[in-house]
C-alpha positions as CSV (number, residue, x, y, z in Angstrom):
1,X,-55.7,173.8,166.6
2,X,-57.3,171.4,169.2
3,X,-55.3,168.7,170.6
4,X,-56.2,165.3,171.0
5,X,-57.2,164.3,174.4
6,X,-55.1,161.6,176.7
7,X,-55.8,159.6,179.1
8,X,-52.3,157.8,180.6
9,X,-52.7,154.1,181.7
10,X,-49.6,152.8,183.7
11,X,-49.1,151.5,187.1
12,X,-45.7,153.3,187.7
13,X,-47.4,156.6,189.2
14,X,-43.7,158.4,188.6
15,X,-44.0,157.4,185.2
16,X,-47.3,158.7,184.3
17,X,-46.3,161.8,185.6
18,X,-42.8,161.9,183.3
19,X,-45.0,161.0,180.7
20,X,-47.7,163.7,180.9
21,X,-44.5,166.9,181.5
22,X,-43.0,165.6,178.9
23,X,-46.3,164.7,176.1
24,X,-47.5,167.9,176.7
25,X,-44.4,170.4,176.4
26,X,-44.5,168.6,173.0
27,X,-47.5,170.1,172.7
28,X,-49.2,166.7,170.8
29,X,-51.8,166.3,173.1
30,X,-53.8,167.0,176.3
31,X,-54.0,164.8,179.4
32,X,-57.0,164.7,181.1
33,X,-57.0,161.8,183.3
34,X,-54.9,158.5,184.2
35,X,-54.9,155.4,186.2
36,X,-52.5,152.7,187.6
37,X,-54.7,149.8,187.3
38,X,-57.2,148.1,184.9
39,X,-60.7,148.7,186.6
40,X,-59.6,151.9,187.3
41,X,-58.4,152.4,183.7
42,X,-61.8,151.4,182.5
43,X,-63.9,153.7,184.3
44,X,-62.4,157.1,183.8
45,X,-61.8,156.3,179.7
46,X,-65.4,155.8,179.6
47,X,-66.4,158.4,181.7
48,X,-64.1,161.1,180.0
49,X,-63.9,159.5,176.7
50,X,-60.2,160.7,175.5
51,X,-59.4,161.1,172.2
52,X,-56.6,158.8,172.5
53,X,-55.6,156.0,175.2
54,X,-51.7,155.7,176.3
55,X,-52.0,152.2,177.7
56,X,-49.6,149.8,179.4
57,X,-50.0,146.1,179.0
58,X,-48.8,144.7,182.5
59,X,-51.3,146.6,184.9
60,X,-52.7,144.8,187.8
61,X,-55.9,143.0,187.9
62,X,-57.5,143.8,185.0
63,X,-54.3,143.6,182.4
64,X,-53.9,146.1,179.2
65,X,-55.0,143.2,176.1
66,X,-58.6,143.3,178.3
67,X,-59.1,146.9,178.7
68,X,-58.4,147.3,175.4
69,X,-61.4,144.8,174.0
70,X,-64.0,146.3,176.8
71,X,-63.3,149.7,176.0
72,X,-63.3,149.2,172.2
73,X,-66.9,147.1,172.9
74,X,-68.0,150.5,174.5
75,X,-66.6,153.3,172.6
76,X,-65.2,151.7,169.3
77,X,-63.7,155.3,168.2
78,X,-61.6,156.0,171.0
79,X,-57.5,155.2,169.7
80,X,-55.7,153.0,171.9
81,X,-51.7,152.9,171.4
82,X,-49.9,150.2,173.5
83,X,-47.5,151.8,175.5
84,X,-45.0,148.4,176.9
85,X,-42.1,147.0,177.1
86,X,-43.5,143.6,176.1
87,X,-42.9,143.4,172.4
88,X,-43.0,139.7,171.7
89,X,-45.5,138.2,169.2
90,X,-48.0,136.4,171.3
91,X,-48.6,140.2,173.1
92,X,-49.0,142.2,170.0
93,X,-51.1,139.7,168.3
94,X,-53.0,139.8,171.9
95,X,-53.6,143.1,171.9
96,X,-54.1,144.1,168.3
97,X,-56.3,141.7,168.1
98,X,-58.2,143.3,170.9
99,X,-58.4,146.4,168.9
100,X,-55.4,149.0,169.7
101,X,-54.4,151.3,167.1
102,X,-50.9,151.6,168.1
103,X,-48.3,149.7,169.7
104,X,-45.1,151.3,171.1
105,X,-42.1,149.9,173.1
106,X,-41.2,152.1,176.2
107,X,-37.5,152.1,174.7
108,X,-39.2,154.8,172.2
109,X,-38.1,158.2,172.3
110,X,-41.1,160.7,173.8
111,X,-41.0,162.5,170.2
112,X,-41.9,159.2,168.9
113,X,-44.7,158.6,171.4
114,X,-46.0,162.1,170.4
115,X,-46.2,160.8,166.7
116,X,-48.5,157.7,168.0
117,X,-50.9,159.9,169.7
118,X,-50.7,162.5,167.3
119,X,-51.0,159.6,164.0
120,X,-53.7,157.5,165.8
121,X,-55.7,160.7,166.6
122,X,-55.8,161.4,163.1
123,X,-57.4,158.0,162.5
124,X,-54.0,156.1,161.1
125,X,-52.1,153.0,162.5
126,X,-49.1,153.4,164.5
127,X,-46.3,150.4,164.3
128,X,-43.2,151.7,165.6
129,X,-40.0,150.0,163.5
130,X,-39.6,147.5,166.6
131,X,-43.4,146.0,166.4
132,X,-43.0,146.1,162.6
133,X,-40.2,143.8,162.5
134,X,-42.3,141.6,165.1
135,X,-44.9,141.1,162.3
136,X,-43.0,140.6,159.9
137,X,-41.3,137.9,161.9
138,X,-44.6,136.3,163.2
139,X,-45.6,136.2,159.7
140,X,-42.4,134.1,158.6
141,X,-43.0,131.9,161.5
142,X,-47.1,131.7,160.6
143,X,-45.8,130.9,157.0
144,X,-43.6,128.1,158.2
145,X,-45.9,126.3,160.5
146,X,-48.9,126.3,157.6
147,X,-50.9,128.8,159.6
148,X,-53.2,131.4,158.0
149,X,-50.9,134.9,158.0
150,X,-49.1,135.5,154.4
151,X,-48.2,138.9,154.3
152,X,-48.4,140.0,149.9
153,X,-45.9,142.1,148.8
154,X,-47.1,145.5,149.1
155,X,-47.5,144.7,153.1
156,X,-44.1,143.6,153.0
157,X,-42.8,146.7,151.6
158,X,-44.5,148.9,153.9
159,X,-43.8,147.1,156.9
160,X,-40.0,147.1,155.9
161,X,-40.4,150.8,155.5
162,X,-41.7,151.2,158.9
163,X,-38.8,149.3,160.1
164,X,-36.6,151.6,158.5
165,X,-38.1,154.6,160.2
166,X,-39.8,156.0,157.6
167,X,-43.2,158.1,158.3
168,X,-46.7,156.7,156.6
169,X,-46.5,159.9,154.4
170,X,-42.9,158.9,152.6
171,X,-43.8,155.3,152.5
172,X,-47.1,156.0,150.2
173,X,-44.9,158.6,148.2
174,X,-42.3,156.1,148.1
175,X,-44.9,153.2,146.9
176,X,-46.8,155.3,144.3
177,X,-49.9,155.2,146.6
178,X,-51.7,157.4,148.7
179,X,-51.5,157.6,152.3
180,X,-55.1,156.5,152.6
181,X,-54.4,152.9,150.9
182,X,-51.3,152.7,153.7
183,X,-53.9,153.1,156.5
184,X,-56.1,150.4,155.1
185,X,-53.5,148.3,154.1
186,X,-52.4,147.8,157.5
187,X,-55.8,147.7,159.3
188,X,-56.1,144.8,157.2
189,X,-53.3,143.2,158.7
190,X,-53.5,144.1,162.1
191,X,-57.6,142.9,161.7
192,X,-55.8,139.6,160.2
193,X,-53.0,139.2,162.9
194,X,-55.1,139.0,166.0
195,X,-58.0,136.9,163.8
196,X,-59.5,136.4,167.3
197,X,-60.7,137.8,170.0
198,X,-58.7,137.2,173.2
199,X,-59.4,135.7,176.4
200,X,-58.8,138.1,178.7
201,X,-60.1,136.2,181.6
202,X,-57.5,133.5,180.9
203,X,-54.8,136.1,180.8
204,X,-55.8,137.8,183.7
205,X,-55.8,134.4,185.9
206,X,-52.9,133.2,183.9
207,X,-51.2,136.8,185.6
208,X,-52.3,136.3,189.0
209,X,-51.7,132.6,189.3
210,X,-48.2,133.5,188.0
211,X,-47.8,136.4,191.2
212,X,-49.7,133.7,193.7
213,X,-47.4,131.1,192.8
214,X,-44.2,133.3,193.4
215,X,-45.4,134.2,196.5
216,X,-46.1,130.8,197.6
217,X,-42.7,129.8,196.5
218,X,-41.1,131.6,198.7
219,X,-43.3,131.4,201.6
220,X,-43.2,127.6,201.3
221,X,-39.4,127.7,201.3
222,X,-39.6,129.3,205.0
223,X,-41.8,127.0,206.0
224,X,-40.0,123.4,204.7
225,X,-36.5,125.2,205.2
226,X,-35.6,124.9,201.4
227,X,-32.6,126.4,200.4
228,X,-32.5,129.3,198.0
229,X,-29.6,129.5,195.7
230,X,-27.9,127.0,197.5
231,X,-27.0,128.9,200.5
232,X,-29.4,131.3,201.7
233,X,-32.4,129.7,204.5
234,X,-35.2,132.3,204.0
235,X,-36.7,133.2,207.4
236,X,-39.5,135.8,207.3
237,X,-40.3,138.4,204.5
238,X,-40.2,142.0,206.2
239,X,-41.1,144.1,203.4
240,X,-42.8,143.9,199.8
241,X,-44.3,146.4,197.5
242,X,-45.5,147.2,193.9
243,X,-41.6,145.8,192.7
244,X,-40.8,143.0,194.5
245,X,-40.3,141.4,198.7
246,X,-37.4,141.4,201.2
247,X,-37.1,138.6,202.9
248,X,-34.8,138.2,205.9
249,X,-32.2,135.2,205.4
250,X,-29.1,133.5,206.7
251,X,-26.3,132.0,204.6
252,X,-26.2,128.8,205.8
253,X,-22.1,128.3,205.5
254,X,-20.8,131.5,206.9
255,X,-24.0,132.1,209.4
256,X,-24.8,135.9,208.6
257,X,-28.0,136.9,208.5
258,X,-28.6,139.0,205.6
259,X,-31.5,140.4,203.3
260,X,-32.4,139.1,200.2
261,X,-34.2,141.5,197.5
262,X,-36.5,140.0,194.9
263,X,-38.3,141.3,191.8
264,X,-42.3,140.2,191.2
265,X,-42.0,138.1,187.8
266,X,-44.1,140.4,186.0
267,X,-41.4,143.3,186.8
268,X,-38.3,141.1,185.6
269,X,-40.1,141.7,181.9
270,X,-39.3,145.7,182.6
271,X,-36.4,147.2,181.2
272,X,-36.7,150.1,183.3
273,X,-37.2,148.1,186.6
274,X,-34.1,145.7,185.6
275,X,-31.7,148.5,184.7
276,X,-33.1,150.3,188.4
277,X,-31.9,147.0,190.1
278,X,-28.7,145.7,188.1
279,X,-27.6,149.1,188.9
280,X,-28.1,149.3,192.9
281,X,-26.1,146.0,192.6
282,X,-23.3,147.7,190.3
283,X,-23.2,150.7,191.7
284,X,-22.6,150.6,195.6
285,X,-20.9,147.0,195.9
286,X,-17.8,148.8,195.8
287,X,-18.6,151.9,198.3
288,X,-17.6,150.3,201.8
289,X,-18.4,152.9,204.3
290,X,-20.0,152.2,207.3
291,X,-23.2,155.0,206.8
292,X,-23.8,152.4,203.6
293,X,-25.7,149.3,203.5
294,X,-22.8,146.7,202.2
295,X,-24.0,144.5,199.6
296,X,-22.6,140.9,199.4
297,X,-24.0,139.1,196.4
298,X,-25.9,140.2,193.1
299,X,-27.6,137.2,190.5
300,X,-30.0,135.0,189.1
301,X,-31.2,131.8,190.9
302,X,-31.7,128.7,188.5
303,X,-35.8,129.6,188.8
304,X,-34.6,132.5,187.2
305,X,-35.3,135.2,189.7
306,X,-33.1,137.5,190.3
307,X,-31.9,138.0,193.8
308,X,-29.8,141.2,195.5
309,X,-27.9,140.0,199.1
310,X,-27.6,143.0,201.4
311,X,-26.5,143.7,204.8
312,X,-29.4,142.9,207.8
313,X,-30.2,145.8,209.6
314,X,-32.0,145.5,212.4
315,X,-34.0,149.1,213.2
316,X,-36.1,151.4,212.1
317,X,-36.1,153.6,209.7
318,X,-36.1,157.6,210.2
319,X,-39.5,157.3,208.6
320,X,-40.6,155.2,211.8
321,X,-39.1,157.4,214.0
322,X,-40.6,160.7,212.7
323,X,-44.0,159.0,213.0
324,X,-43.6,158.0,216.4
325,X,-41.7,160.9,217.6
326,X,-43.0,163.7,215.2
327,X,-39.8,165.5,215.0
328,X,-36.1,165.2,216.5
329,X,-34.5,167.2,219.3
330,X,-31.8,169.3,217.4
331,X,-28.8,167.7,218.6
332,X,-30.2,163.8,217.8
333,X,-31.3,165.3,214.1
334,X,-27.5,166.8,214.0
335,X,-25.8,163.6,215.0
336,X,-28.1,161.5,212.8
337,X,-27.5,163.9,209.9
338,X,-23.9,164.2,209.9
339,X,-23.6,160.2,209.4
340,X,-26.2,160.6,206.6
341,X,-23.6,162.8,205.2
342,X,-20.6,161.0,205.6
343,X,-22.6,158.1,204.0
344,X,-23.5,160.5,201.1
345,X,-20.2,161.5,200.9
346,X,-18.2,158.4,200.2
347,X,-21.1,157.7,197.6
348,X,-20.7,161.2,195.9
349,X,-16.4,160.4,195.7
350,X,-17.1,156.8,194.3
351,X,-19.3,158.0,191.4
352,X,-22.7,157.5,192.5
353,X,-25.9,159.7,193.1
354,X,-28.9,158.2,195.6
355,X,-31.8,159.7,193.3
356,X,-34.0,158.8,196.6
357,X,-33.3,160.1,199.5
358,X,-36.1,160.5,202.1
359,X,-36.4,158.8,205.6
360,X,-38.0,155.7,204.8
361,X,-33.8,155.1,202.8
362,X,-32.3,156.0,206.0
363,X,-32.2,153.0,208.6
364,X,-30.5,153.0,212.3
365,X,-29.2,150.0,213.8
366,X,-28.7,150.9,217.6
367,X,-25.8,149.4,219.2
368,X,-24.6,149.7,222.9
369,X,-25.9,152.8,223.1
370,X,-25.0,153.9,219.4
371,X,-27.0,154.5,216.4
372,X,-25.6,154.1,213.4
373,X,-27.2,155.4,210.2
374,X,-27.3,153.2,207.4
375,X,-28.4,154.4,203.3
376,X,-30.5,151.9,201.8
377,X,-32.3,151.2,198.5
378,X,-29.8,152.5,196.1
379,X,-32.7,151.5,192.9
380,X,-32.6,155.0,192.1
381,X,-28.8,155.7,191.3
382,X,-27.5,157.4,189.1
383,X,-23.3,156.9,187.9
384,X,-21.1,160.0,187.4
385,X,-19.6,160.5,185.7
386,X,-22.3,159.4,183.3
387,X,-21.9,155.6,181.1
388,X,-21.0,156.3,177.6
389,X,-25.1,155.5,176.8
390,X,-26.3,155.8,173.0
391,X,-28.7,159.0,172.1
392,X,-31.4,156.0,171.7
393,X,-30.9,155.2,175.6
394,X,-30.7,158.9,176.9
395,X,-34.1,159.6,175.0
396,X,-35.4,156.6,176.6
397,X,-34.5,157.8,180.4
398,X,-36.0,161.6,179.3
399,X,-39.4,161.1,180.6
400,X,-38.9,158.9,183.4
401,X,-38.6,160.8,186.5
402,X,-37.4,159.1,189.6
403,X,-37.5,160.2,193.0
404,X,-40.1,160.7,195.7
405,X,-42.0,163.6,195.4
406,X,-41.6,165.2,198.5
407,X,-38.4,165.3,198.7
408,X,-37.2,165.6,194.7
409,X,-35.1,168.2,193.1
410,X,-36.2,170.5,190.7
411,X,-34.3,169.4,188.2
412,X,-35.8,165.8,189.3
413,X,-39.6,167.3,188.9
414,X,-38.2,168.7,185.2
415,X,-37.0,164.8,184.3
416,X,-33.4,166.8,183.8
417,X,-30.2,165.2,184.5
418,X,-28.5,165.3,187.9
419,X,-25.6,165.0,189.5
420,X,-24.9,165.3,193.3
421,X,-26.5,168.6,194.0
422,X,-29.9,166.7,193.5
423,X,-29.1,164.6,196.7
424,X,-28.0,167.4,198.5
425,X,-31.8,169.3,198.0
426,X,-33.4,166.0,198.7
427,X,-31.1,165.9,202.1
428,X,-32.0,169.6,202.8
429,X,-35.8,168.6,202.5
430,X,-35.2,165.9,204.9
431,X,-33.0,167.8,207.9
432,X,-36.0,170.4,207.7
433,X,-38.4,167.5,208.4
434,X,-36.3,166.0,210.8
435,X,-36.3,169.1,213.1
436,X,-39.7,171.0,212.3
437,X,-41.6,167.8,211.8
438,X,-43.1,169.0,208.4
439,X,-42.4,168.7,205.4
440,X,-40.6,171.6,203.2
441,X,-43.8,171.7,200.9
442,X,-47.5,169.8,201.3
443,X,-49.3,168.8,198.4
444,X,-52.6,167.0,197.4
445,X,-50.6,165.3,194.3
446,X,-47.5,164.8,192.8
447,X,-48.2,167.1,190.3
448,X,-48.5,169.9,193.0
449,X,-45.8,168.8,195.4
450,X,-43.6,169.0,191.5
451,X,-45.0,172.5,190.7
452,X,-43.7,173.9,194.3
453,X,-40.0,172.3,194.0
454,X,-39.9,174.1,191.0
455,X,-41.6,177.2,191.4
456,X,-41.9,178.1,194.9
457,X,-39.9,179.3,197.5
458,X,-39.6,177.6,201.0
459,X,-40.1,179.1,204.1
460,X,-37.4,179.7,206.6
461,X,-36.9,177.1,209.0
462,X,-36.4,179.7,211.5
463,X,-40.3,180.6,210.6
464,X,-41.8,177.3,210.8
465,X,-40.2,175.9,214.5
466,X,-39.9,177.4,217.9
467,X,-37.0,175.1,219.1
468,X,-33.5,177.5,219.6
469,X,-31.4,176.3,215.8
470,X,-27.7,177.1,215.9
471,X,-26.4,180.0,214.3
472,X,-26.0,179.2,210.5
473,X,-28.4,176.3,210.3
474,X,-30.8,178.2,208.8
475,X,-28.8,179.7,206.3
476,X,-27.2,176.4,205.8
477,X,-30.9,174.3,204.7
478,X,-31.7,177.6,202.8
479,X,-29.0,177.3,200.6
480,X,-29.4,173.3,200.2
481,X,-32.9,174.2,198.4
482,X,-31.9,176.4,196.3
483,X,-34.2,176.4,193.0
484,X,-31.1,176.3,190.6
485,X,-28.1,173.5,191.6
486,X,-25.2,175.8,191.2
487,X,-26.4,177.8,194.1
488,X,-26.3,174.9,196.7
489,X,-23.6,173.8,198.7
490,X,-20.9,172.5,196.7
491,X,-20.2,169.0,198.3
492,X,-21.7,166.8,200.7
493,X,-18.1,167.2,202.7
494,X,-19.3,170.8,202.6
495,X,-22.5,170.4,204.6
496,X,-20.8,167.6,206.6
497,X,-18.3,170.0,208.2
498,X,-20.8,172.8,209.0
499,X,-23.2,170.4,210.9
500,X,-20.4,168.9,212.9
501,X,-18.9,172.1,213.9
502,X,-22.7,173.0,215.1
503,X,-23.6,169.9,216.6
504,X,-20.4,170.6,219.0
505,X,-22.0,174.1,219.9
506,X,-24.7,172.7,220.3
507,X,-25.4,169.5,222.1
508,X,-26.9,171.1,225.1
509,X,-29.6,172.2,223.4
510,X,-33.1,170.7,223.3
């Protein structure tokens, strides 16, 4: 049998890649191509023209409620199923409206995403039991205000059985009707429910005035010395990416400087991201150890952003240094590496996994004549032992890897659950780095960089670098990347105490 075609649309690259391991060992489909942004999206669907499009709604630039109308003006038979976590009524009316042939919530188990692709590239609808109860409500609330949605009572039925999880083949068995009058019946509605075409220009600058105006908010706070929260003057941003900014700050009644983390409004709507944040909050405020970046406050501000209060340290990070430097002289990546662990440690006894190690996380404030490592950016943690979570939650994490590729687990690359041995791989990647100045594996792409932590061995680091390694460390980074956990080291303690016994053999060396 041939399988449908995929292309993936979602700006989380990780994501993509969760999604595409995971679709296809469910063997529902075949991806051929993906893209993290609008434009981007639009080109390579109609240049490969998929037999289905998994498609997120909050992309940037172009968002998913206007790639869904162009593409459908182009190629009206390629499927589209919504793939969001945005499940309120004015964005499925948006975007069925536009055209898609599915909508599904990202809280959806990855079986259930196989269904959509597999049901909408057989032609059918796809409403997962979430989106059916939002058109059933819109339709109350359409009813109430006089407006032109009534659903009759054979669309009621079926959308009621969709709610209750039942598949379109038991609903028409269930109804007397065959599973070709479901299909139509709700085309019909969808057609009905977005009765107009959107304005996906307006939404687009609706979405970018929306980012500008955060930005400026902010920004303008520095400049007129507004207080945020009530007690922290913002003073310069120093970092900002895809999730959110950093700005530096001082609390204006106890005078520390600190950092303050934000999340871009269009994330807060996220699940995923949220859960990522509350839990850097949660999970380290109580780990005080000095290799640990201490975090003072954790909320919403009254503009309803939220807002993380860290600890301001002023260095660079190991990332910096390995660009300047290249690599580390063997006793500096010791000494730098047994504070890493110590850090990791205290972490590891309190419960709580990184999930990203790499040395962009690892920051050194230098003080009279010290450095002093500090772990950052927590986003990724994981609790152990793990939350009592329900199976609907532990399907929802199953195809959402997290890490950075080059330095991820196996069992990270797989989407499997970890526990500490995944940060002790990730710090094995890392010390090899630090001393050879490559990485334990190159790749083009994720994908490849994925394939290698789980399939091929690493070299030696006694093969790679010249420089004279004390006896045992060679063994010692061996075993940390180890293909299956139970062969690494057993504790971060563990690999603490070898490197401190060879750093004092070895701080004469170069």
């Amino acid at each position: 049998m041939t399988l449908p075609t995929l292309v993936i649309v979602e700006d989380q690259q990780l994501l993509r890649l969760g999604l595409k391991i995971h679709l296809e060992s469910l063997n529902c489909c075949s991806v051929i191509g993906e893209a993290g942004d609008g434009e981007t999206a639009i080109r390579e669907i109609l240049r490969l023209r998929p037999d289905v499009v998994l498609l997120d709604l909050g992309l940037p630039g172009v968002d998913g409620v206007e790639v869904t109308w162009r593409v459908k003006q182009e190629l009206p038979r390629i499927r589209i199923v919504i793939f969001t976590s945005h499940t309120d009524a004015a964005d499925v009316t948006a975007a069925l409206g536009a055209g898609a042939d599915g909508y599904c919530t990202k809280d959806a188990p990855i079986e259930q995403i196989g269904s959509a692709i597999a049901a909408v590239s057989r032609g059918e609808v796809w409403l997962d039991p979430t989106i059916a109860e939002v058109v059933v409500a819109t339709s109350q609330q359409q009813n109430e205000n006089k407006e032109e949605l009534k659903l009759s009572t054979l669309e009621s039925n079926i959308l009621s059985l969709i709610g209750g999880h039942v598949d379109h083949g038991q609903i028409a068995q269930k109804l007397g009707i065959d599973s070709s009058s479901v299909e139509n019946i709700l085309r019909n509605l969808l057609s009905r429910l977005g009765n107009k075409k959107p304005a996906p220009d307006d939404d687009l600058l609706k979405q970018r005035t929306r980012l500008n105006d955060w930005f400026t908010a902010f920004v303008e706070q520095i400049d007129t010395g507004k207080i945020f929260a009530e007690k922290y003057l913002l003073q310069e941003m120093i970092g900002s990416g895809g999730l959110g900014a950093v700005f530096k700050a001082k609390h204006i009644y106890i005078d520390r400087t600190v950092a303050l983390k934000f999340l871009h409004p269009e994330v807060v709507q996220d699940p995923l991201a949220m859960r990522c944040f509350q839990r850097e909050a949660t999970a380290i405020a109580n780990v005080q150890h000095s290799n640990i970046v201490t975090i003072y406050d954790f909320g919403i501000s009254a503009t309803n952003d939220p807002f993380l209060v860290m600890e301001f340290i002023s260095g660079p990070s190991l990332a910096d240094i390995l660009q300047d430097e290249g690599k580390l002289p063997i006793s500096h990546a010791l000494n730098l590496s047994i504070q890493i662990c110590e850090g990791l440690a205290a972490a590891h006894e309190s419960g709580v996994v990184h999930c990203d190690l790499k040395p962009a996380n690892i920051l050194i404030r230098r003080e009279n004549g010290k450095e002093i490592v500090k772990l950052v950016d927590f986003g990724l943690v994981q609790l152990l032992p793990r939350q009592q979570v329900s199976p609907q939650n532990q399907l929802t994490n199953k195809y959402f890897i997290c890490g950075t590729p080059l330095y991820m687990s196996p069992e990270q690359c797989a989407g499997k659950p970890v526990d500490a041995r995944t940060d002790i791989y990730s710090f094995g990647c890392m010390l090899f780095e630090l001393i050879t100045g490559e990485p334990v594996f190159a790749g083009d792409t994720p994908m490849e960089l994925f394939a290698k932590h789980l399939e091929v061995e690493p070299q030696s680091i006694a093969n790679v670098t010249t420089a004279p390694l004390p006896d045992g460390l060679a063994e010692l980074i061996g075993s940390m990347l180890k293909k299956q956990a139970e062969q690494r080291p057993k504790s971060m303690q563990m690999v603490g105490q070898s490197l401190k016994e060879m750093f004092t053999r070895t701080v004469s060396l170069p």
